[in-house]
C-alpha positions as CSV (number, residue, x, y, z in Angstrom):
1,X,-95.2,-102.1,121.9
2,X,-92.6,-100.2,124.2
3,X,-90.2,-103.1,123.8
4,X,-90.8,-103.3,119.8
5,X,-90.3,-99.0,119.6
6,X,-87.0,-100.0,121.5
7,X,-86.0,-102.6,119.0
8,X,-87.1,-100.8,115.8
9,X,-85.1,-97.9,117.1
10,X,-81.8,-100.1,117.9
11,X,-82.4,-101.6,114.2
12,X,-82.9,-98.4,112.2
13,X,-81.9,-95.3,114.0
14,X,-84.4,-92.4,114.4
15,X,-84.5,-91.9,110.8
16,X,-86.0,-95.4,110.4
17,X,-88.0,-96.2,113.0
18,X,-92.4,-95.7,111.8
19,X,-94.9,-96.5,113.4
20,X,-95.5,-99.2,110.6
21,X,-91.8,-101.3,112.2
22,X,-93.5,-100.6,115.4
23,X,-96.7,-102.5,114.3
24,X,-95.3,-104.6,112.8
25,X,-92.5,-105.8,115.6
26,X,-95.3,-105.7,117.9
27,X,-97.7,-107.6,116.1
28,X,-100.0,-104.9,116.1
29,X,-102.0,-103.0,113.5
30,X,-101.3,-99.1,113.2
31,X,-104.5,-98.1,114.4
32,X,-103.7,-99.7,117.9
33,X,-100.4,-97.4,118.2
34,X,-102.0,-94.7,117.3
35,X,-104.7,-95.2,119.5
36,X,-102.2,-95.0,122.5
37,X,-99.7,-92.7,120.7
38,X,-99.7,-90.0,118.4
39,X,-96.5,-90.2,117.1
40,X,-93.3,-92.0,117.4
41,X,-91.5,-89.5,119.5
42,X,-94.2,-90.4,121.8
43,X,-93.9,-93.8,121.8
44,X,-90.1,-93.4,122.7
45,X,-90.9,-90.9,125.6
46,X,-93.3,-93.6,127.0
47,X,-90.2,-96.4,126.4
48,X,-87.8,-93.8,127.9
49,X,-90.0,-93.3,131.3
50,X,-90.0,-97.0,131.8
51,X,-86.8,-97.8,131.1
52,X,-85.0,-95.6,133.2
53,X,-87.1,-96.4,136.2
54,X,-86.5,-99.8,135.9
55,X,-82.9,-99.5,134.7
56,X,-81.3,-96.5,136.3
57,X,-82.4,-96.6,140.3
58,X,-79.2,-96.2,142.2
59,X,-78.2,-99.0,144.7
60,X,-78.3,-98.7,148.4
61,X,-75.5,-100.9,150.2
62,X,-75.5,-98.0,152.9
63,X,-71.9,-96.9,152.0
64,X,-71.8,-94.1,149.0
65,X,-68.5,-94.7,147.9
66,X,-69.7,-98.1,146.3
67,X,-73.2,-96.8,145.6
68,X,-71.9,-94.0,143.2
69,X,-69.8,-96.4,141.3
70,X,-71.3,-99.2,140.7
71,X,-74.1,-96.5,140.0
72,X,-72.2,-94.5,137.4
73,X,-70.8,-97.8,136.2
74,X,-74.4,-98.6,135.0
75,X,-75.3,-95.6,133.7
76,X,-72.4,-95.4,131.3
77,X,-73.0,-99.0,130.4
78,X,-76.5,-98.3,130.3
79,X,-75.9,-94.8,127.9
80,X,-73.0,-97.1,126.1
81,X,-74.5,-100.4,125.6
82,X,-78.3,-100.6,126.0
83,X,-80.9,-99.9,123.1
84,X,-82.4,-98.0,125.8
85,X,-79.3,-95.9,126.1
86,X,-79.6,-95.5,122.2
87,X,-82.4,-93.8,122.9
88,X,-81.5,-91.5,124.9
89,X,-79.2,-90.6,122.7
90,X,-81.6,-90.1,120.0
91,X,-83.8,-88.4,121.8
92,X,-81.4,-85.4,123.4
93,X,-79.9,-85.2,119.5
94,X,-83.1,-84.6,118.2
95,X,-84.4,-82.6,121.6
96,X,-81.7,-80.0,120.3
97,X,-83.6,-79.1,116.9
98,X,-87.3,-79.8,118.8
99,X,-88.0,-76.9,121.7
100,X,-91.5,-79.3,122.5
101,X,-89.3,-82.2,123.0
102,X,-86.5,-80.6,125.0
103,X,-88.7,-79.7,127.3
104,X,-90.8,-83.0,127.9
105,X,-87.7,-84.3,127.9
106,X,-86.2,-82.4,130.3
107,X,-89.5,-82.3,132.6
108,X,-90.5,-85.6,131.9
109,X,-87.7,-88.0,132.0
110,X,-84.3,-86.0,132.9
111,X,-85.5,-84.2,136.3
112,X,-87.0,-87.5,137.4
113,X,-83.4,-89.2,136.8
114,X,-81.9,-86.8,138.2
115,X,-83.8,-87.1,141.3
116,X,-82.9,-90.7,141.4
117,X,-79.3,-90.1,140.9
118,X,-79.5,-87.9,143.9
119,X,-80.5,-90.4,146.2
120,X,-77.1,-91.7,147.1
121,X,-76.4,-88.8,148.7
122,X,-79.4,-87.9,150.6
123,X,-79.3,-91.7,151.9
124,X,-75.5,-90.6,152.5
125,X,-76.7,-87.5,154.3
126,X,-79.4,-89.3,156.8
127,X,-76.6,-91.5,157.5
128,X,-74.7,-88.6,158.7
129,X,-72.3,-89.8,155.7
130,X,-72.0,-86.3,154.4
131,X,-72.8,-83.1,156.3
132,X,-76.4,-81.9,155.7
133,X,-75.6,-78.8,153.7
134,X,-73.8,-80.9,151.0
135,X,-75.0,-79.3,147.7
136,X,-76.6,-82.4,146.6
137,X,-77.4,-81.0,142.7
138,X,-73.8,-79.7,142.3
139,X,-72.2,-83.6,143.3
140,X,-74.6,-85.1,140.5
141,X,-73.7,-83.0,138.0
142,X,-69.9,-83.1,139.2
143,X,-70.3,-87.2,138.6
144,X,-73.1,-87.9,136.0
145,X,-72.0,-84.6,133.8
146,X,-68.8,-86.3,132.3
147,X,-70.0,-89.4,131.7
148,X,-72.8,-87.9,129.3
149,X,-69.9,-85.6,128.1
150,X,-67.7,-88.6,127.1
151,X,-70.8,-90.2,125.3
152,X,-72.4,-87.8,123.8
153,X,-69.3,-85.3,122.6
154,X,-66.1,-87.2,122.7
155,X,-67.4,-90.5,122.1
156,X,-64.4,-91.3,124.7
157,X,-64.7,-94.6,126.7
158,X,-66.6,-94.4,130.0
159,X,-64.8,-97.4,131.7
160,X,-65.1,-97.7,135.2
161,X,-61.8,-97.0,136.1
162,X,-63.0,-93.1,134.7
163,X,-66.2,-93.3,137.0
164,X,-64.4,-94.9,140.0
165,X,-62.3,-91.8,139.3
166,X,-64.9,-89.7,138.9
167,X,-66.3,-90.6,142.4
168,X,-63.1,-90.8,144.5
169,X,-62.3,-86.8,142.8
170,X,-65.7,-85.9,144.2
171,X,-65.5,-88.3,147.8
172,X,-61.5,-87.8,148.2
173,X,-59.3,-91.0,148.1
174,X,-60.8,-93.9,149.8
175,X,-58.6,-94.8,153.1
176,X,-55.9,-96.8,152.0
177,X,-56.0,-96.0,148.4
C-alpha cells in the first residue's frame, strides 16, 4: 500500500492522490487503508519514513571527502528524480499551509534524516578525520541546505559537479585539486 501511495502520488500530484487510487493500486478495498491510516497525509508520512531509511543512509568508505559526495549526489538525485523525492516535495509544500504536518514532519522524518546526514562526520571525527569540536549541525546544513534550496526555490540543477563543489567549499580543495 506504501509503494501504491507512492505511485498514485507520482501519477496525480497531491491534489489527486485518494485513498480510493490507493486502494485501488494496491488491490485493496478502502476499509483496509483506513484501517491502518486515517488519511492520506498519513499514508505518505508512513511512505516517507521508509523511504528515506532505506534510500538516504550515507555511505561509509572511511574517507569523508567521497562519503559526502557520493552522499549529496544521491540525495539531489533522490529529491530530483525519485517519486519518493516527489514526495517530499509535496509534503514540505503542503507542511507550509499545515502547522500539524510541519511538525510531524519535522519531528518525524526531517530530524531523523538529519541525524543520518550527520554521520559522515561523526565517523569522520572518531577517525580523528576532523577535530572533535567540529560543529557537526552547522557542516549539514552548509552542504544539504543548497541542494534543497536549488530544488525547492530555484528549481536550478543539482549536478554533482555543484555538490562535489559544495563539499570541497566545506572540506577545502582536495590535495592535488
Amino acid at each position: 500500500m506504501l509503494e501504491a501511495a507512492d505511485d498514485v502520488l507520482a501519477e496525480y500530484g497531491f491534489a489527486g492522490l485518494t485513498i480510493e487510487r490507493i486502494a485501488a493500486r494496491a488491490g485493496v478495498a478502502k476499509q483496509t487503508i483506513y484501517r491502518w491510516w486515517p488519511s492520506k497525509v498519513d499514508i505518505l508520512l508512513d511512505a516517507l519514513g521508509e523511504d528515506l531509511a532505506e534510500d538516504l543512509v550515507p555511505p561509509d568508505h572511511g574517507d569523508l571527502r567521497r562519503d559526502l559526495r557520493e552522499h549529496l549526489a544521491h540525495l539531489a538525485g533522490f529529491l530530483t528524480m525519485a517519486d519518493t523525492g516527489a514526495m517530499v516535495r509535496v509534503l514540505l509544500g503542503q507542511a507550509q499551509h499545515d502547522p500539524a504536518l510541519a511538525e510531524r514532519l519535522r519531528s518525524q522524518h526531517l530530524s531523523v534524516q538529519h541525524a543520518r546526514d550527520r554521520l559522515p562526520f561523526e565517523r569522520a571525527i572518531a577517525r580523528g578525520e576532523l577535530p572533535p569540536d567540529t560543529d557537526v549541525s552547522r557542516a549539514v546544513e552548509r552542504l544539504v541546505g543548497p541542494i534543497h534550496y536549488r530544488v525547492l526555490v530555484t528549481g536550478e540543477p543539482v549536478t554533482s559537479e555543484f555538490t562535489d563543489e559544495l563539499v570541497d567549499r566545506l572540506l577545502g580543495e582536495p590535495a592535488g585539486g
